[in-house]
N, CA, C and O atoms as CSV, one atom per row, in Angstrom:
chain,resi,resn,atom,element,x,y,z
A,1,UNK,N,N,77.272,30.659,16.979
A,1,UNK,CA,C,78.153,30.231,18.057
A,1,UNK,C,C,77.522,29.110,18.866
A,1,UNK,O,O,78.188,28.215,19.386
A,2,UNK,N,N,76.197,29.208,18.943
A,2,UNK,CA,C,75.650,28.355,19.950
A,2,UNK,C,C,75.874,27.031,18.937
A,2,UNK,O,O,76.221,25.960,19.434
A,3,UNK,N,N,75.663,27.161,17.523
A,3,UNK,CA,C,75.583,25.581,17.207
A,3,UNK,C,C,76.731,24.569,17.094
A,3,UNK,O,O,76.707,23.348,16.939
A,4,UNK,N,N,78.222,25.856,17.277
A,4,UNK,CA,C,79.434,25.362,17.472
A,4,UNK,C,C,79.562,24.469,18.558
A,4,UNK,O,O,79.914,23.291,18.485
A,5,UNK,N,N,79.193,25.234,19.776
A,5,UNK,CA,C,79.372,24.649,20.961
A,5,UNK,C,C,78.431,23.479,21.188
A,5,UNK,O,O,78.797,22.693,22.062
A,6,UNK,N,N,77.343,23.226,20.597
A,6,UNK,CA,C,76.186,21.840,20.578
A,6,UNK,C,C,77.166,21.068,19.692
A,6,UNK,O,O,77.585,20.053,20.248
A,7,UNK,N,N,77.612,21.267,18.538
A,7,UNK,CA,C,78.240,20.279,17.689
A,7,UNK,C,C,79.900,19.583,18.893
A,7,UNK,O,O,80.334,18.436,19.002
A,8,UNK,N,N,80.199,20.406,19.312
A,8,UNK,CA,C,81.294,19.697,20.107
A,8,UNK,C,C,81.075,19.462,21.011
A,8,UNK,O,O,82.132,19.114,21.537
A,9,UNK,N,N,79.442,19.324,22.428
A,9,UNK,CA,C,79.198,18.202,23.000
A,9,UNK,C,C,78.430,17.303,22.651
A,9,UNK,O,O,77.836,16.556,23.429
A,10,UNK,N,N,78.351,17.279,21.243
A,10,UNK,CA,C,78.131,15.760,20.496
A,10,UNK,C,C,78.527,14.619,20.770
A,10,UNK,O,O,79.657,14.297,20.403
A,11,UNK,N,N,77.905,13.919,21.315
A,11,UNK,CA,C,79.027,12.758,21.163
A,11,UNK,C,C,78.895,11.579,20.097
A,11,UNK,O,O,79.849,10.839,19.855
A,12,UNK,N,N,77.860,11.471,19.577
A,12,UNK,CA,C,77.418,10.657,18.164
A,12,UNK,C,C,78.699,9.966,17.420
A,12,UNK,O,O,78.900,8.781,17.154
A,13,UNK,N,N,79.562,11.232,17.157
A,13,UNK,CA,C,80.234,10.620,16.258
A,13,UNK,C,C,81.618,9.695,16.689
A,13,UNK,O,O,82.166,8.860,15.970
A,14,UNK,N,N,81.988,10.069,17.984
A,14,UNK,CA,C,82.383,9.472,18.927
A,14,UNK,C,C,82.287,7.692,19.227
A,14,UNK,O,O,82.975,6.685,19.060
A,15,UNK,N,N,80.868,8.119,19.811
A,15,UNK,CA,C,80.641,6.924,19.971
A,15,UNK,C,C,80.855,5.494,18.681
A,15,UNK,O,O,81.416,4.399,18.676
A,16,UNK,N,N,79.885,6.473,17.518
A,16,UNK,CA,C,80.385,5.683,16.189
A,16,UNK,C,C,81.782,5.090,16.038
A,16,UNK,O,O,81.956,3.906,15.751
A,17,UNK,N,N,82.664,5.870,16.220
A,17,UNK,CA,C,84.513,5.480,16.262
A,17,UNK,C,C,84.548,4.460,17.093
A,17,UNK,O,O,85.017,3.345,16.862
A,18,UNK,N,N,84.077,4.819,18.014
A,18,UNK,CA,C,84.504,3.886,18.939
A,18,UNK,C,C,83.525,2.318,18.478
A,18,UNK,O,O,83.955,1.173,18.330
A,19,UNK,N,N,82.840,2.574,18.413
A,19,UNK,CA,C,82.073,1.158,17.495
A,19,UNK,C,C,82.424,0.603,16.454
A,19,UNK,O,O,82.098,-0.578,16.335
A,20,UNK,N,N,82.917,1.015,15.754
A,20,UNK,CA,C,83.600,0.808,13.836
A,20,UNK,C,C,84.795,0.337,14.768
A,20,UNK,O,O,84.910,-0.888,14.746
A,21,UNK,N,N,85.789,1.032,15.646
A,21,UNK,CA,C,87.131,0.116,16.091
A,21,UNK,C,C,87.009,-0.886,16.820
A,21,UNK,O,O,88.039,-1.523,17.041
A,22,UNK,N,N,85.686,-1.370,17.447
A,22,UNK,CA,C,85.605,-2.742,18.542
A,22,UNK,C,C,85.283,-3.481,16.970
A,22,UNK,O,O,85.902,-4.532,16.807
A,23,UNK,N,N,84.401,-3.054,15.822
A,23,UNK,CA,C,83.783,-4.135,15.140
A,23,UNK,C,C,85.197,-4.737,13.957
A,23,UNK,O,O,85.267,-5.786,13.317
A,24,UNK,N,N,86.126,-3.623,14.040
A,24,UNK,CA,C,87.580,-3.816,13.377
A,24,UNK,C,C,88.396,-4.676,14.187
A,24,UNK,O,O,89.387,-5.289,13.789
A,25,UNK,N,N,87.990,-4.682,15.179
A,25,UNK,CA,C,89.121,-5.677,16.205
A,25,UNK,C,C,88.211,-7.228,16.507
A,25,UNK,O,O,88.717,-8.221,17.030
A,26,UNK,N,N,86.940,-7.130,16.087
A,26,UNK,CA,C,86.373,-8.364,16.295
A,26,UNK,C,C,86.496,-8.920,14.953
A,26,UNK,O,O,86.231,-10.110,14.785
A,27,UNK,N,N,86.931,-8.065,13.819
A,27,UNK,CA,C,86.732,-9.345,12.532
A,27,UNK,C,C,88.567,-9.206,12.542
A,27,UNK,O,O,88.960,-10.312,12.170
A,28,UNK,N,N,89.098,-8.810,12.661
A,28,UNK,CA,C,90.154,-9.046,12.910
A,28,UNK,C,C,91.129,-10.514,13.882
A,28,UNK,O,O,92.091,-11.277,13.791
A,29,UNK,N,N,90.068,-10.140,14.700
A,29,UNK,CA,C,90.543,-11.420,15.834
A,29,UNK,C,C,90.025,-13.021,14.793
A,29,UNK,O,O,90.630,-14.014,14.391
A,30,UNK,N,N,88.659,-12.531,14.709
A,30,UNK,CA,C,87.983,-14.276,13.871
A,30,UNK,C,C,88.371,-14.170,12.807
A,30,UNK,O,O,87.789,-15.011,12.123
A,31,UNK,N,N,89.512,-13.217,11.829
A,31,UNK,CA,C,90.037,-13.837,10.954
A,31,UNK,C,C,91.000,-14.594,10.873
A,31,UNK,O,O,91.198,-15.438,9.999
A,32,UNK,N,N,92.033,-14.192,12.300
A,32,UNK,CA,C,93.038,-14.842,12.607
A,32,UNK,C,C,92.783,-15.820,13.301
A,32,UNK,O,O,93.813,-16.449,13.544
A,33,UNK,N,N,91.382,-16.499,13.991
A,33,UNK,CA,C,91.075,-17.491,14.680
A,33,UNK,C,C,90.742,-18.896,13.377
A,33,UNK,O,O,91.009,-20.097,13.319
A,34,UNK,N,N,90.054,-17.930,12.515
A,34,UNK,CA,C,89.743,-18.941,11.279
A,34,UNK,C,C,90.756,-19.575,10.314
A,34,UNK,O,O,90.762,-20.652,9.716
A,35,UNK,N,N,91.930,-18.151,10.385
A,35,UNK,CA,C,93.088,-19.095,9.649
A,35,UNK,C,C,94.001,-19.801,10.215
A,35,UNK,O,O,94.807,-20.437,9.536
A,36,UNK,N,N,94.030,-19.803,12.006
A,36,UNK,CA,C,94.557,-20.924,12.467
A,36,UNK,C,C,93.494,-22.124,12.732
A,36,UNK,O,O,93.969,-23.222,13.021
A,37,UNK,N,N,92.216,-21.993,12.658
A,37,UNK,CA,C,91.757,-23.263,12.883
A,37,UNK,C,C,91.778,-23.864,11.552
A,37,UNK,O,O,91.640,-25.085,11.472
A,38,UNK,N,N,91.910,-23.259,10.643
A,38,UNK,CA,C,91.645,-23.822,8.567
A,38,UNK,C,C,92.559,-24.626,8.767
A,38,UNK,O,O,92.443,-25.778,8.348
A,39,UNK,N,N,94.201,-24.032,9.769
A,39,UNK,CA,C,95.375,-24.647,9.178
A,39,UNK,C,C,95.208,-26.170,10.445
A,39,UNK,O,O,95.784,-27.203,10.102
A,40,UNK,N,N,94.606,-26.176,11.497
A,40,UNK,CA,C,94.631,-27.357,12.257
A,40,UNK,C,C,93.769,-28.305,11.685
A,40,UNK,O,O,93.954,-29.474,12.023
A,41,UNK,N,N,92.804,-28.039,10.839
A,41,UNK,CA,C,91.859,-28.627,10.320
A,41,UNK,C,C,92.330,-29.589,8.910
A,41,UNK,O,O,92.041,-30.754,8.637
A,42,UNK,N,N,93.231,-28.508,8.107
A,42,UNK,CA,C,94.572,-29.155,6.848
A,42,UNK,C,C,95.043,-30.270,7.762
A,42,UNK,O,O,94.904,-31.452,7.448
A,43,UNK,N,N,95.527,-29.930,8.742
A,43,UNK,CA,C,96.763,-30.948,9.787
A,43,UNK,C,C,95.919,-32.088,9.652
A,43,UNK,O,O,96.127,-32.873,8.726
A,44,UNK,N,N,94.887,-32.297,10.553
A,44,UNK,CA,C,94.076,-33.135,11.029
A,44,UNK,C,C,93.988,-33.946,9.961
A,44,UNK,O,O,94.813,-34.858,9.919
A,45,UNK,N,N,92.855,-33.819,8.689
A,45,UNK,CA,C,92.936,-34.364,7.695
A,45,UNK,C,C,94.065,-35.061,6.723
A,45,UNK,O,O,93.781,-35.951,5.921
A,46,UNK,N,N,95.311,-34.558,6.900
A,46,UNK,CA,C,96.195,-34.516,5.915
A,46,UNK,C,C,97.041,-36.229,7.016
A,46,UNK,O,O,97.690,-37.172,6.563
A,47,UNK,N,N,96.596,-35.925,8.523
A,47,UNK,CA,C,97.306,-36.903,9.160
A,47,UNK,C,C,96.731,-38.314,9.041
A,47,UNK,O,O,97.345,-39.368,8.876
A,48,UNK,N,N,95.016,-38.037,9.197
A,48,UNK,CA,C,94.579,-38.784,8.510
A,48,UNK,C,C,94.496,-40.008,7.265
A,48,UNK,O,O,94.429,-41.237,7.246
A,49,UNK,N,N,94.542,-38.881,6.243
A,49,UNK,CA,C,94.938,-39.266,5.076
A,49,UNK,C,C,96.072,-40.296,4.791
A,49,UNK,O,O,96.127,-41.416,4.282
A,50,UNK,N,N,97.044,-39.321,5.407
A,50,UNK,CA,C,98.281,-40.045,5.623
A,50,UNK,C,C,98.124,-41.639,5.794
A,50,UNK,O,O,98.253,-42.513,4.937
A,51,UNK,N,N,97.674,-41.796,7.728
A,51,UNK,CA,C,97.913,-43.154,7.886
A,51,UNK,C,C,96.836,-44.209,7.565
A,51,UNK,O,O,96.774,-45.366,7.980
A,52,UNK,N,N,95.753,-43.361,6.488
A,52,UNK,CA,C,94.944,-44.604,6.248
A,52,UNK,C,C,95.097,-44.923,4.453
A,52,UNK,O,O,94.531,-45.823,3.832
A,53,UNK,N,N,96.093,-43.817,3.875
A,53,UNK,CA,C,96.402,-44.593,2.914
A,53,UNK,C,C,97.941,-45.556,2.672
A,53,UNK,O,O,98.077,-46.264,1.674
């Protein structure tokens, strides 16, 4: 009984969750930062291209 009650003021695994979901929301964010800067970066070049050929 006692090791029941130590295992549920654990907080280890907790904390882990909560770390794995900030590090899911940070590659999340810079993936969507990277595929709008890829696509301003296409723009840029492509306008380029454009008026110097």
């Amino acid at each position: 009984m006692y090791q029941l009650a130590r295992l549920l003021r654990d907080q280890k695994g907790a904390n882990a969750i909560e770390y794995a979901l900030i590090a899911g929301l940070i590659a999340t964010a810079a993936v969507f930062a990277m595929s709008n800067l890829g696509s301003g970066v296409n723009n840029l070049y492509g306008n380029v291209s454009s008026k110097l050929g």
